[in-house]
C-alpha positions in Angstrom: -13.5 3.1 -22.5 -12.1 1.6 -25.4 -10.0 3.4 -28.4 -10.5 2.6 -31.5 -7.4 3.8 -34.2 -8.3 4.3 -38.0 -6.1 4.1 -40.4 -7.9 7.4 -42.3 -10.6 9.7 -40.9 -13.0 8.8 -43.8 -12.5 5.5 -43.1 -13.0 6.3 -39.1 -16.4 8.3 -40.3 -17.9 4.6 -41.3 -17.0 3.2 -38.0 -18.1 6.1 -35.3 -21.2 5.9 -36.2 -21.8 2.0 -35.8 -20.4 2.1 -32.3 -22.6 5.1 -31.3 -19.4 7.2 -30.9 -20.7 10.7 -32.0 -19.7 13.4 -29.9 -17.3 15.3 -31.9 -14.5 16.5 -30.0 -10.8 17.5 -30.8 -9.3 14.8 -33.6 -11.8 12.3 -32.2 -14.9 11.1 -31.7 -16.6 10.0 -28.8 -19.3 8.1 -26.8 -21.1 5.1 -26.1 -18.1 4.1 -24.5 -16.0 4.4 -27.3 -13.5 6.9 -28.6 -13.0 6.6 -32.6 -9.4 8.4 -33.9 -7.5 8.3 -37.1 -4.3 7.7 -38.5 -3.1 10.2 -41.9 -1.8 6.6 -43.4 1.8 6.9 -41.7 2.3 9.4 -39.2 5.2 7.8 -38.3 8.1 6.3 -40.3 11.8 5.4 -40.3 14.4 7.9 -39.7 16.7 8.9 -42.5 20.3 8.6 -42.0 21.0 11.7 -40.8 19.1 11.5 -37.6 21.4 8.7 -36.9 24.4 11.5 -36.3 27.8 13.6 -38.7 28.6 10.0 -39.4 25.6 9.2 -42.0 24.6 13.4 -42.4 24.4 14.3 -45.7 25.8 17.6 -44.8 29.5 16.3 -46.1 28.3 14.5 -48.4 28.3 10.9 -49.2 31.6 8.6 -49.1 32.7 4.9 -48.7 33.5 5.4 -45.3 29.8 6.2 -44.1 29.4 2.4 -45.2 27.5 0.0 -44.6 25.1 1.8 -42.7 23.7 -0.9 -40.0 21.6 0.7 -37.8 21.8 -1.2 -34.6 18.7 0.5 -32.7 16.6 1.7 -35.2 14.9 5.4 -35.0 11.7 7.0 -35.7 10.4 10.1 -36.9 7.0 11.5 -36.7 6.0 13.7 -39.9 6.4 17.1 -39.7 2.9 17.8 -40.8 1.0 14.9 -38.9 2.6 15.8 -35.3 -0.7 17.5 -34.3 -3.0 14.6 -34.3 0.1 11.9 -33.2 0.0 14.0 -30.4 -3.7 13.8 -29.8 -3.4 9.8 -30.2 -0.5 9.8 -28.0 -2.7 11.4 -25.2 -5.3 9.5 -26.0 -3.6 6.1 -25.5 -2.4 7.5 -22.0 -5.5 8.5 -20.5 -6.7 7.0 -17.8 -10.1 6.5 -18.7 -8.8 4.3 -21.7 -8.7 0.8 -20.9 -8.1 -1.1 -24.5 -7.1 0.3 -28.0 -8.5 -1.5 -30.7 -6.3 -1.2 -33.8 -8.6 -0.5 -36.8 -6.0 0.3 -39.6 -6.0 -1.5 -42.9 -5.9 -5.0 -42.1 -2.5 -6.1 -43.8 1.0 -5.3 -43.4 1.3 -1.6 -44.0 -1.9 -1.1 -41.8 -0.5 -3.0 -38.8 3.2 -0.9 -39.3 1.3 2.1 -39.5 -0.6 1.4 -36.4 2.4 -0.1 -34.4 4.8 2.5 -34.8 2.5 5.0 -33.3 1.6 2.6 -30.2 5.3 1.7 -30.1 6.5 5.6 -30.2 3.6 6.4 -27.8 5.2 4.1 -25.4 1.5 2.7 -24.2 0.8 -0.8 -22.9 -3.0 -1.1 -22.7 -3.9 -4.6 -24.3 -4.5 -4.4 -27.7 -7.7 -5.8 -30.1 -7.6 -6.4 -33.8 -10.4 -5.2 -36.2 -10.3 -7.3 -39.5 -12.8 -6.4 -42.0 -12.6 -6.7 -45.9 -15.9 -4.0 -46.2 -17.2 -1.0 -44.6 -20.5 -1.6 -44.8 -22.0 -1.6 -41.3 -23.3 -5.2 -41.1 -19.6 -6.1 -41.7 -18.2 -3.8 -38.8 -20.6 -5.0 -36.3 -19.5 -8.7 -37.0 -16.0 -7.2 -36.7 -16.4 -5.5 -33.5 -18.8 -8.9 -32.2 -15.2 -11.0 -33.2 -12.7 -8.8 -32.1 -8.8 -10.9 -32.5 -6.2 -10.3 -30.3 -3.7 -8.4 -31.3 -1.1 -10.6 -30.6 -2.1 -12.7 -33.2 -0.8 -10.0 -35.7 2.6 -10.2 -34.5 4.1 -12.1 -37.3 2.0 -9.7 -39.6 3.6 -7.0 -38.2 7.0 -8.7 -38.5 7.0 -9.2 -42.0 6.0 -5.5 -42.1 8.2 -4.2 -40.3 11.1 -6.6 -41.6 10.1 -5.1 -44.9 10.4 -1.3 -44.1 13.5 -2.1 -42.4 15.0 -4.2 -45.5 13.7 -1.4 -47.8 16.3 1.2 -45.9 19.2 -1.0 -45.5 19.1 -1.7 -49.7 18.0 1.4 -51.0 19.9 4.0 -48.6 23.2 1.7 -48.4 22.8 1.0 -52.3 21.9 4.4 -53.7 25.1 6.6 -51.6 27.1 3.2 -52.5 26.4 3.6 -56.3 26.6 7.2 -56.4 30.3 7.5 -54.8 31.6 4.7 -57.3 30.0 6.2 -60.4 30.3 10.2 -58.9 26.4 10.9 -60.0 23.3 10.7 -58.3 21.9 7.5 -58.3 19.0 5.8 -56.6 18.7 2.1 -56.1 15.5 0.0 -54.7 15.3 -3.4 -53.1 12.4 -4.1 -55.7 12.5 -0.6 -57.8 16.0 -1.5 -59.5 14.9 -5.1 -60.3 11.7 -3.6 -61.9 13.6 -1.2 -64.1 16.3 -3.7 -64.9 12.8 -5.8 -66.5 11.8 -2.7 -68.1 15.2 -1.9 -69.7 15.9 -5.9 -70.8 12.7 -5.5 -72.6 13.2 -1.7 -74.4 16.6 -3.3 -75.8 15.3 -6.5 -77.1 12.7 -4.3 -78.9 15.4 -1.9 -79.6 17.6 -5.3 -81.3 15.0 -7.3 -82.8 15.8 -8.2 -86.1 12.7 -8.7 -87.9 13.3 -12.2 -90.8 11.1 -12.7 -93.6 9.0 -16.3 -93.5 6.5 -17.7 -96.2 3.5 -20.1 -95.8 1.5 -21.6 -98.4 -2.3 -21.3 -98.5 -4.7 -23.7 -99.8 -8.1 -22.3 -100.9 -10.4 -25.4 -101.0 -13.6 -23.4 -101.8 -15.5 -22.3 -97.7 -12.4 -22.4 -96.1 -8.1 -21.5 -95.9 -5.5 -24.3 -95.2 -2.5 -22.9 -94.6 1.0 -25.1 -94.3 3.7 -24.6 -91.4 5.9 -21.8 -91.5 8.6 -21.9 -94.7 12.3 -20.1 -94.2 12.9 -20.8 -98.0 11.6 -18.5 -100.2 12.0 -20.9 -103.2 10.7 -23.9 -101.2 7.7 -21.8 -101.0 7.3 -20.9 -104.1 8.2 -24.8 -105.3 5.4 -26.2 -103.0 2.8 -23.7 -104.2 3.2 -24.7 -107.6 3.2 -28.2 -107.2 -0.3 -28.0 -105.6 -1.8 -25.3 -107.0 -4.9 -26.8 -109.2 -4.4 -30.5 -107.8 -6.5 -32.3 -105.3 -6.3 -32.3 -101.4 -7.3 -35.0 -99.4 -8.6 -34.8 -95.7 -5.3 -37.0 -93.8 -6.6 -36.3 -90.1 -9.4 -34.5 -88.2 -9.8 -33.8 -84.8 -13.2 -32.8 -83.5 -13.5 -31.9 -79.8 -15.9 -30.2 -77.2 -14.2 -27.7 -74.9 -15.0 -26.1 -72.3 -13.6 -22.5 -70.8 -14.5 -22.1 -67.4 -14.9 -18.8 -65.9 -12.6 -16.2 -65.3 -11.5 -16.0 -61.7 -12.6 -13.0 -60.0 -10.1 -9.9 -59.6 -7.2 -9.4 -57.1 -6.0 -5.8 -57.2 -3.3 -7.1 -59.7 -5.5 -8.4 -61.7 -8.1 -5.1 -61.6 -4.9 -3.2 -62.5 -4.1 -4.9 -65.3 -7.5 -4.4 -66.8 -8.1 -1.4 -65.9 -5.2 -0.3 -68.0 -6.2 -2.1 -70.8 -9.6 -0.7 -71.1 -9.3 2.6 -69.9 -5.5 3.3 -69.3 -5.4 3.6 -65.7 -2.3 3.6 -64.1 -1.7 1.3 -61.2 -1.8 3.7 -58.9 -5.0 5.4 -60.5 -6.7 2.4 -60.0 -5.8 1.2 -56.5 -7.2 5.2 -55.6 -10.1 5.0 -57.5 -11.0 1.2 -55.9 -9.8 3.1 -52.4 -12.7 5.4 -52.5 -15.1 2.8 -53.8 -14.2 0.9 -50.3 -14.4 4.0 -48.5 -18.0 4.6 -50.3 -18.5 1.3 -49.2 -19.6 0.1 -52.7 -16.6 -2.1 -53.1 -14.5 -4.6 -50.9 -11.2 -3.9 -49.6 -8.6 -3.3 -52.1 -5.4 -4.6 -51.4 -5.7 -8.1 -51.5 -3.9 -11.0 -53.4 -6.7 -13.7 -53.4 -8.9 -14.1 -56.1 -11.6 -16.2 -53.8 -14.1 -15.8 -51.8 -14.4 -17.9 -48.1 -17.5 -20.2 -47.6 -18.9 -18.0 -45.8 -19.5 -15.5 -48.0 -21.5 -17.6 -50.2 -24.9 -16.1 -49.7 -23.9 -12.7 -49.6 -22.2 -13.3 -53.1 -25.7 -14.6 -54.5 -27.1 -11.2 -53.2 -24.4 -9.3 -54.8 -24.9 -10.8 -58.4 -28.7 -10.1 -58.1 -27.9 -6.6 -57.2 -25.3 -6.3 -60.2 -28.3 -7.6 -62.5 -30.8 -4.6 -61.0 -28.4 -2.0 -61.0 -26.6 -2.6 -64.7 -29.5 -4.0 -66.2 -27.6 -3.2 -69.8 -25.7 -7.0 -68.2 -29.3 -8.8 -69.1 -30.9 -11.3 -67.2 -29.0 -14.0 -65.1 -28.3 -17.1 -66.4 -27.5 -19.8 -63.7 -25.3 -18.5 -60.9 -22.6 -20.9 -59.8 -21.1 -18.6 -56.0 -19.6 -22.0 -55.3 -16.6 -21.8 -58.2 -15.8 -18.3 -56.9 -15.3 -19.9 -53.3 -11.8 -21.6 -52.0 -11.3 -21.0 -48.4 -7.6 -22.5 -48.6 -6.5 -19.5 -51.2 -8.0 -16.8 -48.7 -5.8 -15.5 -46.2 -5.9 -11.9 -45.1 -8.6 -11.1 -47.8 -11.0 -12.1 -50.1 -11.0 -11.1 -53.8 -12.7 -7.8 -54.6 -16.6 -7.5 -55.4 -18.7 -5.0 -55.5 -20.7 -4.5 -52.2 -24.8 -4.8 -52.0 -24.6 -0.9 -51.3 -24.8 -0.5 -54.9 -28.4 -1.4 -55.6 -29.7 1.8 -53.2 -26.7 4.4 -54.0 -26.8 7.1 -56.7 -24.1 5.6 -59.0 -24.6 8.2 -61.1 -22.9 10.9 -59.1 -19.8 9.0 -58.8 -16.6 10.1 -60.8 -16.8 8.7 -64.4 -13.1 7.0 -62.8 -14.8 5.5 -60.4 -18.0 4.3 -62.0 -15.9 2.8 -64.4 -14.1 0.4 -62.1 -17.4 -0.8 -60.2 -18.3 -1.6 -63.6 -15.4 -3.7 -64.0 -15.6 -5.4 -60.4 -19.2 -6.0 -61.0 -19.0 -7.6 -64.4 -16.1 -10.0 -63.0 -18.6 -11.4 -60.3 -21.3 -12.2 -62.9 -18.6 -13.3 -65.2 -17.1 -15.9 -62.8 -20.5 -17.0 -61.2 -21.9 -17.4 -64.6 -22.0 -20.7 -66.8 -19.2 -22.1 -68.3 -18.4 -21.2 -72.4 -18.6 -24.5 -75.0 -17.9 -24.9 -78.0 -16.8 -27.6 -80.3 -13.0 -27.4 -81.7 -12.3 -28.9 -84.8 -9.1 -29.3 -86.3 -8.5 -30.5 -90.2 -4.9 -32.0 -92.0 -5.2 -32.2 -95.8 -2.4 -33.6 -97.7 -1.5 -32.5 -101.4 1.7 -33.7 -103.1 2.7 -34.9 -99.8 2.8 -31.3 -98.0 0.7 -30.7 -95.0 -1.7 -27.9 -94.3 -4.0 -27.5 -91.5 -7.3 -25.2 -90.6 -9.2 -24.7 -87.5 -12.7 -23.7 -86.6 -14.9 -23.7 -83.9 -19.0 -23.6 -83.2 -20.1 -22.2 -80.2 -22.5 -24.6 -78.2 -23.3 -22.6 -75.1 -21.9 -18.8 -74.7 -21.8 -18.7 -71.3 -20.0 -16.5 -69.1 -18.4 -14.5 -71.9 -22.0 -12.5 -72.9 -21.3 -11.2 -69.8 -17.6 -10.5 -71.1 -19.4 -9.1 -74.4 -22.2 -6.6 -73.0 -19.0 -5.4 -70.2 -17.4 -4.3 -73.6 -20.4 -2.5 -74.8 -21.3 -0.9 -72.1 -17.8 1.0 -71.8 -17.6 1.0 -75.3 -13.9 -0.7 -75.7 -12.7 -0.8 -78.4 -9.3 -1.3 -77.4 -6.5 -2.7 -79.6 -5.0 -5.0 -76.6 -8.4 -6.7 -76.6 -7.8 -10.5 -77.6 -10.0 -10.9 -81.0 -10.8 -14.5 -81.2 -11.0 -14.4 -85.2 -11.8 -18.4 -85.8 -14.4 -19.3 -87.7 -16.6 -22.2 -88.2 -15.7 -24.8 -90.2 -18.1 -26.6 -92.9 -19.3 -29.9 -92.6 -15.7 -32.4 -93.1 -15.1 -36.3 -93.3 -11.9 -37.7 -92.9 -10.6 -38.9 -96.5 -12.7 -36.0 -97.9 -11.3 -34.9 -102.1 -11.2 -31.2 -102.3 -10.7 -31.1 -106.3 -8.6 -28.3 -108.1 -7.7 -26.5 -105.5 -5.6 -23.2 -105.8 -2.6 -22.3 -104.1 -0.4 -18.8 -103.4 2.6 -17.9 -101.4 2.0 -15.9 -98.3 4.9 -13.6 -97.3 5.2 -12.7 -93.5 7.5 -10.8 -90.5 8.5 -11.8 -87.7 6.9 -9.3 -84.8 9.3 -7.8 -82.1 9.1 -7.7 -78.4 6.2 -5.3 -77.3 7.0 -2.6 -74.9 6.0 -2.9 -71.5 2.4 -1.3 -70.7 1.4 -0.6 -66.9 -0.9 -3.7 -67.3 2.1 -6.2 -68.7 4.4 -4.8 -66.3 2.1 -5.8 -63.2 2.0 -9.1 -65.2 6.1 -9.3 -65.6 6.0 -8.5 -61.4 4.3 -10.9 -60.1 5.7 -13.7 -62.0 9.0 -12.6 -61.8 11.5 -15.1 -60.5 9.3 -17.9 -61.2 11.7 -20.5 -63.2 12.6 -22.1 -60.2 9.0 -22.9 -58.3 6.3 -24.8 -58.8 3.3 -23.3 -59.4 2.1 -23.9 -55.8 4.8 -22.0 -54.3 3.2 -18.9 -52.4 4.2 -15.3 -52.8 6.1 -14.8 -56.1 7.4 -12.2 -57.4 8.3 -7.9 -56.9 6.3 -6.6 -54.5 3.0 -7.0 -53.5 -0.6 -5.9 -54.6 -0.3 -3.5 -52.0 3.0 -2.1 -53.5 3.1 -2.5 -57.1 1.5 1.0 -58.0 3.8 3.3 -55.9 7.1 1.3 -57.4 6.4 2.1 -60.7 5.3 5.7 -59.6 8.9 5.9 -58.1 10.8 4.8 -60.9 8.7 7.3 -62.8 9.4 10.1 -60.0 13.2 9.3 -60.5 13.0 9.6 -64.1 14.1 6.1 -65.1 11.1 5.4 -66.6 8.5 7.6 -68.8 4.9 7.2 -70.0 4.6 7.3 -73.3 1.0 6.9 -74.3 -0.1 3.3 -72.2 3.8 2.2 -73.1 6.6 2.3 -69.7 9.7 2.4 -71.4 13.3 3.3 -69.7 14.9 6.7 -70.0 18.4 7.2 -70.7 19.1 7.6 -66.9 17.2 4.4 -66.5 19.5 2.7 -69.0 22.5 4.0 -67.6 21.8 3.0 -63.9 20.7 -0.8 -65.3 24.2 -0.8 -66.8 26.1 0.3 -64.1 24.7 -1.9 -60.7 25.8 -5.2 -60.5 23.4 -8.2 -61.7 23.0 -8.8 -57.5 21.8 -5.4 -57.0 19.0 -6.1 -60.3 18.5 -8.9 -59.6 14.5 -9.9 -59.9 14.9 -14.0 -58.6 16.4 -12.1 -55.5 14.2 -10.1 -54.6 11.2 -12.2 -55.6 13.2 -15.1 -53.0 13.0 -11.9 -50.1 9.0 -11.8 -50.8 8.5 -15.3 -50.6 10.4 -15.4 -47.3 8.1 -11.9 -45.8 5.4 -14.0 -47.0 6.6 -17.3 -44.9 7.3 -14.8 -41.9 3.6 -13.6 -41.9 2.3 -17.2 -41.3 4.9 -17.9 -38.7 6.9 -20.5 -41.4 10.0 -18.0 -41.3 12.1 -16.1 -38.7 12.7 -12.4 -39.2 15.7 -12.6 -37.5 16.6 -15.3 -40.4 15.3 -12.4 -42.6 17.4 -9.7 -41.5 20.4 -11.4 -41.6 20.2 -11.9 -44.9 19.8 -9.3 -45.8 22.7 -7.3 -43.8 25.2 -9.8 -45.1 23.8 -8.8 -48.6 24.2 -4.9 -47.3 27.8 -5.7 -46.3 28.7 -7.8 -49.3 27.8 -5.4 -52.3 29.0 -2.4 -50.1 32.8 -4.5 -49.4 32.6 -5.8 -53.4 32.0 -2.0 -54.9 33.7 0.2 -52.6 36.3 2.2 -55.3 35.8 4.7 -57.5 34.8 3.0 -61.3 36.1 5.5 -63.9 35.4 2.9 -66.7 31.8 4.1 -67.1 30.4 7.2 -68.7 27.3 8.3 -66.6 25.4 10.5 -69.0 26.5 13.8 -69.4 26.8 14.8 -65.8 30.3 12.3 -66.1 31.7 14.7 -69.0 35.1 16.0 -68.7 35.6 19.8 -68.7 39.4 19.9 -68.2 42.5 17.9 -67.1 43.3 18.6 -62.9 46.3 20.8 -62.7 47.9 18.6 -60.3 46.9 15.2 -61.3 46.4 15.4 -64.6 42.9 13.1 -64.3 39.8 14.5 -65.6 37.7 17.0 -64.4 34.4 16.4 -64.2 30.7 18.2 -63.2 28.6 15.8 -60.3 26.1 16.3 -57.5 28.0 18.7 -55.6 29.8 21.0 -58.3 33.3 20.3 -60.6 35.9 17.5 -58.9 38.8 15.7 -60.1 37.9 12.4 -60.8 41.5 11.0 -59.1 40.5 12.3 -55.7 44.1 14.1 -55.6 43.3 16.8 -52.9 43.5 19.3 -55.4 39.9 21.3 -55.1 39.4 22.3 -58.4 36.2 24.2 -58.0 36.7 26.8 -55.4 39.5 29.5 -54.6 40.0 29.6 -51.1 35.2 30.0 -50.5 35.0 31.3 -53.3 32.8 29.3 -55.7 34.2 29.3 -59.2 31.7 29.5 -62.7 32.5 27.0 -65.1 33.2 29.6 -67.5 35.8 30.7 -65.0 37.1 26.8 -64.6 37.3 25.9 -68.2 39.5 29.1 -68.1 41.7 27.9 -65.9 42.3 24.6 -67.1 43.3 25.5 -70.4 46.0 27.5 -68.9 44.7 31.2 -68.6 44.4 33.9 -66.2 41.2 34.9 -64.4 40.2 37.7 -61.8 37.5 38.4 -59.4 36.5 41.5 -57.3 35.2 40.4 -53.4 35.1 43.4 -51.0 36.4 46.0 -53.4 39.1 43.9 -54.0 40.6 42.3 -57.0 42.3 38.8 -57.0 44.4 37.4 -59.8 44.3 33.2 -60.3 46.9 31.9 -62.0 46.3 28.4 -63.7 48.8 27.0 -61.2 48.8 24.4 -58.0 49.6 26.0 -54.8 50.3 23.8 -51.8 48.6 24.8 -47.7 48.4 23.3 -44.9 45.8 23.6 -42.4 45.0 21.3 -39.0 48.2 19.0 -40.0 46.3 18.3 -43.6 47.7 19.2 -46.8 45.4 21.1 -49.3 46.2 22.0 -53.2 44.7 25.2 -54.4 44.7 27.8 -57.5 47.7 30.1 -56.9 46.4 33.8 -56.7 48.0 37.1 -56.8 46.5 40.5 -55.9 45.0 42.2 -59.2 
């Protein structure tokens, strides 16, 4: 018999019933030779430190000494609330009747981690198969099972995986107890989070420090249309030029006429869906990528997580039936013009998926019972397709100079010739009513009829005033944008991979930052908090660094088509681990953290400053003096500030009363020396 692993049970309910597996049994299904099981996404994950023994626990809390944190084997742990059904796949992989597992998660990195760690932890060995499918719709599972891979050939996939989980630990557990010893406050650092945030807090201070200036134009009304001259600093010059031409003659000096053509829009990555999907309805990343998850799962949509915006040559008739299904189901989209599958198609910029469409499910389902959510992304997906299969938009630029009084002013205009694809763009717009403010308004007009050395006579002229706009804040859909081309300077534009994260990952990054509180939603607008601030200007530019990590991607990338070795990879990334962990290991004193860093007092012994972190009150100059207990017993703060500005204070424990005097006792206890409040019975 032969197992077959989901990564989800929904998405093991499209399978069983293809392979004739429907005898429902204990966490699986089974027959026809086949035994279907899921996954709960990951069932299994790294260990935190703790389970790597006292020397990492958290128990006494965090220190320089714990680092860096290497681990040289590296543990697992199954989830606490997934145990029952590892189990049952564990058993299953062990049975005797089962002669070949067919790993049916996800097909990209996180599915194949997902599915490896529970083969690896299950200790099996029965050869493995590969199911890689970009739909569940069961014509495209029965090619998948007829053309079964080798799992083998997922090795490097895995690696790059895996190499990412592990690099993920190593910079985000190392850097976050690292940073929270030298600054004494919580903090929490991310191989890709803190580069993200350090984008999102560059950008809230350049809005914050934008200095608006004033600028001036001069407009010339010849009659049907506006020339307007370049921009003017000079208040006066403006006002000078604008006199000198008002009511004089302007003469056509140049003119430019030119037939354009905008091709179609390329058809949507989950980036790219993201990005739109915020700007028409203000989805979050991670709303999307859900809502698209269940449209796969509903098999009315392709996979989600993918990075190509192609389609492979093969997929060219289905495509055609796709558009013609679009046309039936949304008939508010019109009739078809001519339908070009070909552009859409680039088997070179297709690697583990194809870009998203819409699947020819839609044209028998009952679209109207979906979730509004969910009906509106279809709608997106499906108006992309006939968008980028459509023809392409003309139109004919023209471009005027007039000169008056030897001062130039210029107009533009433009006449469509053929609409093209963007009537498609147009009814999309309707039919979700946008009538959103980020939409691009293309507000050029036709020109009239021009010659070059054309009079216009008496012509009047004005002053326009103008500002200078700030920086926008980030929104969820410019942020994506900012992500993926992040660290870009440096590569040509054929350069694979660049950028923070992945498609895959994008969404729960900036849920984390979110999580953490370095970043709020205000409205569609991310914008840092004061935490978020404060950690950006406390970690060192390696640490927030986006060209770093951006380089890292590009390398996981290179290691998933074999071009990179993850032992290159790791290394790395340990010297990096060992460098920042060497460079920042003292306490930094010079920074304020918020007002978890605010002193209460001055340490009896030390004279250093008292202040409030994670674990209670402390003097800042680590003098041995524990300012916050008498000998278990935890003091108030009410009771501390007491003490530190020289006063008495008392407590009753057992019936008991016990005077402490604002003064430094000395003890010794297992051949250490402790200072303590000095106490008297009451």
């Amino acid at each position: 018999m032969k197992l077959v692993i989901a990564e989800k049970p929904s998405v093991a309910r499209a399978i069983y019933p293809v392979l004739g597996a429907n005898s429902k049994k204990n966490g699986y299904m089974e027959g026809n030779g086949y035994v279907v099981s899921w996954c709960f996404g990951h069932l299994v994950g790294l260990a935190m430190p703790d389970a790597y023994g006292e020397k990492w626990s958290n128990k006494n809390g965090w220190s320089f000494e714990q680092l860096p944190m290497l681990p040289e084997q590296w543990k697992f742990v199954i989830k606490s609330e997934s145990k029952e059904q590892f189990n049952i796949l564990k058993s299953l992989m062990n049975d005797s009747r089962i002669d070949e597992v067919i790993c049916a998660t996800d097909a990209d990195r996180e599915g194949e981690c997902i599915f490896r760690y529970v083969y690896n932890l299950a200790k099996c060995s029965k050869p493995v198969k590969r199911l890689w499918v970009s739909s569940l719709e069961e014509t495209a599972i029965k090619d998948g099972f007829a053309n079964l891979k080798d799992g083998r050939n997922y090795d490097n996939l895995f690696n790059a995986g895996f190499c990412r989980a592990k690099a993920d630990w190593l910079v985000g557990m190392n850097g976050s107890r690292l940073f929270s010893v030298r600054y004494r406050s919580p903090l929490n650092t991310g191989r890709v989070q803190t580069p993200t945030l350090a984008m999102i807090v560059k950008r809230d201070n350049d809005v914050k420090n934008f200095v608006k200036q004033k600028y001036f134009t001069v407009e010339l009304n010849c009659g049907k249309f506006i020339a307007v001259s370049e921009r003017i600093d000079d208040e006066n010059t403006a006002e000078r030029i604008s006199g000198l031409c008002n009511g004089k003659n302007a003469v056509v000096s140049e003119l430019k006429k030119e037939i354009k053509t905008a091709n179609p829009p390329k058809l949507y990555d989950l980036t790219t869906l993201q990005r739109e999907a915020n700007k028409y309805f203000g989805y979050t990343a991670q709303q999307t990528l859900a809502y698209l998850q269940s449209l796969y799962e509903a098999k009315l949509a392709t996979y989600p997580r993918t990075d190509s915006q192609y389609l492979s040559d093969d997929m060219e008739q289905t495509a055609n039936d796709v558009v013609q299904a679009v046309f039936k189901v949304f008939n508010s989209f019109g009739t078809p013009q001519t339908i070009n599958v070909k552009r859409c198609i680039n088997n070179a910029k297709v690697t583990g998926h194809h870009a998203i469409i819409p699947t020819s499910k839609i044209e028998n389902a009952n679209l109207s019972a979906l979730p509004d959510e969910q009906k509106n992304i279809l709608i997106l997906i499906s108006a992309k397709l006939i968008t980028a299969t459509a023809e392409p938009h003309k139109y004919e630029s023209v471009n005027v100079t007039l000169k008056c009084e030897n001062n130039d002013f210029s107009a533009s205009g433009k006449t469509v010739i053929q609409n093209g694809w963007k009537t498609f763009e147009e009814r999309m717009k309707q039919i979700i009513k946008s009538k959103n403010s980020d939409d691009e308004n293309d507000n050029t007009v036709s020109l009239p009829d021009i010659s070059e050395g054309q009079t216009f006579s008496n012509v009047s002229a004005k002053k326009s005033e103008h500002w200078t706009s700030p920086p926008k804040p980030f929104t969820e859909a410019t942020l994506l944008s900012a992500m993926e081309h992040a660290g870009q300077e440096n590569y040509d534009d054929d350069t694979e991979k660049k950028g923070l994260g992945t498609p895959a990952t994008r969404a729960g990054i900036i849920e984390g930052l979110v999580k953490h509180g370095y970043v709020e939603r205000k409205g569609k607008q991310i914008t840092s908090t004061e935490k978020g601030k404060n950690l950006i200007n406390v970690v060192p530019d390696e640490v927030k660094s986006p060209m770093l990590t951006a380089e890292w991607e590009m390398q996981l990338q290179s290691m998933e088509h074999g071009k990179y070795r993850k032992d290159d990879f790791m290394n790395n990334i340990i010297s990096f681990v060992k460098e920042i962990c060497q460079k920042y290991s003292s306490v930094d004193e010079s920074v304020s953290f918020g007002n978890q860093t605010e002193a209460i007092g001055k340490c009896p012994k030390c004279g250093n400053a008292v202040k409030k972190g994670q674990y209670g009150f402390y003097c800042i100059g680590k003098c041995g003096m524990n300012v916050a207990k008498v000998y278990g017993k935890e003091l108030t703060e009410s009771q501390l500030k007491k003490l530190l500005d020289g006063n008495e204070i008392s407590y009753t424990s057992n019936g008991k009363k016990t005077v402490v005097l604002p003064k430094v006792t000395e003890n010794e206890y297992n051949g250490k020396t402790y200072f303590q409040w000095e106490t008297k019975k009451g």
